[in-house]
C-alpha positions in Angstrom: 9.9 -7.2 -44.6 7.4 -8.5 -42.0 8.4 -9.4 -38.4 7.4 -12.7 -36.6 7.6 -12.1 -33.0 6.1 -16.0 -32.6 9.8 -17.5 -31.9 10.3 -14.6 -29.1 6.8 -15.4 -27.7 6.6 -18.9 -27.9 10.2 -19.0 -26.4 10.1 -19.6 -22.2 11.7 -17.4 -20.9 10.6 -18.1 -17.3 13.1 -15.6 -15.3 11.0 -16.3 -12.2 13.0 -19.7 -12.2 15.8 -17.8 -13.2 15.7 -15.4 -10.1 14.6 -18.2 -8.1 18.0 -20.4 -8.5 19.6 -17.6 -7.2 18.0 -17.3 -3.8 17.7 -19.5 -1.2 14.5 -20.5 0.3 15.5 -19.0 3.3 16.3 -15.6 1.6 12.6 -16.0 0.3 11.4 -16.4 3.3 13.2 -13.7 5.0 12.4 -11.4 2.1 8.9 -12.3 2.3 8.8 -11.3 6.2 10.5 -8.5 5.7 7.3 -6.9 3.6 4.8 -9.0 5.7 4.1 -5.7 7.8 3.8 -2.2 6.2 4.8 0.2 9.0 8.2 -2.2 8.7 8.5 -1.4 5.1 7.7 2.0 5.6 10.8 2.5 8.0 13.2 0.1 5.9 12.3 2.5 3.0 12.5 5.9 5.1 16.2 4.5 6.8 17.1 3.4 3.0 18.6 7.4 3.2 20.2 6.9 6.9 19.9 9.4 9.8 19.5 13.1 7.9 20.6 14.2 10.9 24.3 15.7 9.6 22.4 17.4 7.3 20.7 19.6 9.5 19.1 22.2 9.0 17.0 21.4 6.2 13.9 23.1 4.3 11.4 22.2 2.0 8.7 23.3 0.4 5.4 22.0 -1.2 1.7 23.0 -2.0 -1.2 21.2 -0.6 -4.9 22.2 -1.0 -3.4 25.1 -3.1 -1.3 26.9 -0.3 1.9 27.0 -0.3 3.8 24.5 3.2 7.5 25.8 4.0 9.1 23.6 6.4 12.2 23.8 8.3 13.8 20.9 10.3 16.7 22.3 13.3 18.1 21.2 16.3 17.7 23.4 19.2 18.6 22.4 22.5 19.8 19.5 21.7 16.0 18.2 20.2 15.7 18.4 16.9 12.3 20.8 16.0 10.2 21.0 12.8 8.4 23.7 12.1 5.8 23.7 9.5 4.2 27.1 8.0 1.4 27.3 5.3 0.7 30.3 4.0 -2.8 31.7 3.9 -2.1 34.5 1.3 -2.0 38.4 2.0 -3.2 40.2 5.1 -5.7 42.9 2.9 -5.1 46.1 3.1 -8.5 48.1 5.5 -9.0 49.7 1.5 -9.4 46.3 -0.2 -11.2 44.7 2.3 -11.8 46.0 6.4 -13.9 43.5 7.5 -11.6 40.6 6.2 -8.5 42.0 7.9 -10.1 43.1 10.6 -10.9 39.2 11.2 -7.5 38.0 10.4 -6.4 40.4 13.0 -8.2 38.8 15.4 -7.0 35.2 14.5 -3.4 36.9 15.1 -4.1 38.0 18.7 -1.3 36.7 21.5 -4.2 35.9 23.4 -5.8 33.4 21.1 -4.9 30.1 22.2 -5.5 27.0 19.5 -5.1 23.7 20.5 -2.5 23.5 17.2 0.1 26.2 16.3 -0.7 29.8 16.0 -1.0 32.6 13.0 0.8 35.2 12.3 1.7 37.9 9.9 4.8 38.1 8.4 7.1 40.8 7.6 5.8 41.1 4.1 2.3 40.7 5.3 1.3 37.4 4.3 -0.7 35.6 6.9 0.2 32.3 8.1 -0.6 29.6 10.5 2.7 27.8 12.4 2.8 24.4 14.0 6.2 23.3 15.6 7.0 19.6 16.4 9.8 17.9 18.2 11.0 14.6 15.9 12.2 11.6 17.5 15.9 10.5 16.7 16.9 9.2 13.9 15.8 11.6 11.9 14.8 9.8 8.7 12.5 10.4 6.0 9.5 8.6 7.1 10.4 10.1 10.5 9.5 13.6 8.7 6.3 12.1 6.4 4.9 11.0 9.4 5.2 14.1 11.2 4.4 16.0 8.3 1.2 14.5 7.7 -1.0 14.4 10.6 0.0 18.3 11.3 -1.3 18.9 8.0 -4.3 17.0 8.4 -4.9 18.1 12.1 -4.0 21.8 10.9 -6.7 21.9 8.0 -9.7 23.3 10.2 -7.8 25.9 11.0 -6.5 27.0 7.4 -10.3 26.5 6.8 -11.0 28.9 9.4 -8.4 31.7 8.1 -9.7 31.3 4.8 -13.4 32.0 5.4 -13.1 35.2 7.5 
C-alpha cells in the first residue's frame, strides 16, 4: 500500500501566521529587542537559573586541552571567590625523570611570582597551576562562563610552560 504525502504537502500549514495571531506587534517588537544585543541575551540566558548564590559552595569539573579543570565557587569574607585548578599531571619521581622535576620544582618556588595564579604540588603529587577570582553578585551562570573563560585562556601560557619543562 503506497503512501501520498502530496495532500500533507500541498496543504498550508503556515504556523508562522498561526503564532503570529497570537502576539501582538508590540510583543514582536519587544521580543525582537530583547535579542537585538548579545551580551543582553547572554545574561537573560545565564539569570534564566537565578542567583546560584544559595547554593554555595559549588564544584565542577571539566577537561580542556586534555587536562583535567576542577573549580570551586565559596564565599569567604563575605565575597564570593572562585578558584580554578588544572592539573598538569604527576610531579616525576628524580628516577623517572630528574631534570623534569627538578624544573617543576622550580616553577613551585614561593618566590616565583606570575602575573596569574601560582603552581603547586598536591598532596598526592600531581602538579598544578591555581588561579583565584572574586565574582561579582549575582552569581549566575554566565557570571561563572565569563569568569571561567578568560582565566583559562589567560592561564594557557603558563600550562604551556609546565608542560614543556
Amino acid at each position: 500500500m503506497s503512501v501520498d504525502f502530496q495532500d500533507d504537502i500541498g496543504e498550508d500549514w503556515d504556523m508562522a501566521a498561526a503564532l503570529a495571531e497570537n502576539d501582538s506587534d508590540e510583543g514582536a517588537a519587544k521580543g525582537a529587542e530583547k535579542f537585538s544585543n548579545l551580551n543582553q541575551a547572554l545574561d537573560q540566558a545565564g539569570s534564566a537559573i537565578g542567583d546560584l548564590h544559595d547554593s554555595l559552595p559549588m564544584a565542577f569539573r571539566f577537561n580542556w586541552h586534555r587536562m583535567p579543570i576542577y573549580c570551586w565557587i565559596s564565599e569567604q569574607d563575605g565575597d564570593v571567590g572562585l578558584v580554578l585548578e588544572t592539573d598538569l599531571g604527576p610531579l616525576p619521581y628524580t628516577l623517572e625523570n630528574k631534570e623534569r622535576r627538578a624544573y617543576l620544582k622550580q616553577l613551585n618556588d614561593a618566590g616565583l611570582e606570575l602575573p596569574i595564579g601560582e603552581f603547586l604540588v598536591t598532596e598526592h603529587s600531581r602538579f598544578r597551576h591555581r588561579v583565584k577570582r572574586t565574582l561579582e553578585a549575582p552569581i549566575t551562570g554566565s557570571v561563572i562562563v565569563t569568569a571561567v573563560v578568560p582565566l583559562l585562556l589567560t592561564a594557557r601560557p603558563y600550562h604551556e610552560l609546565a608542560k614543556t619543562g
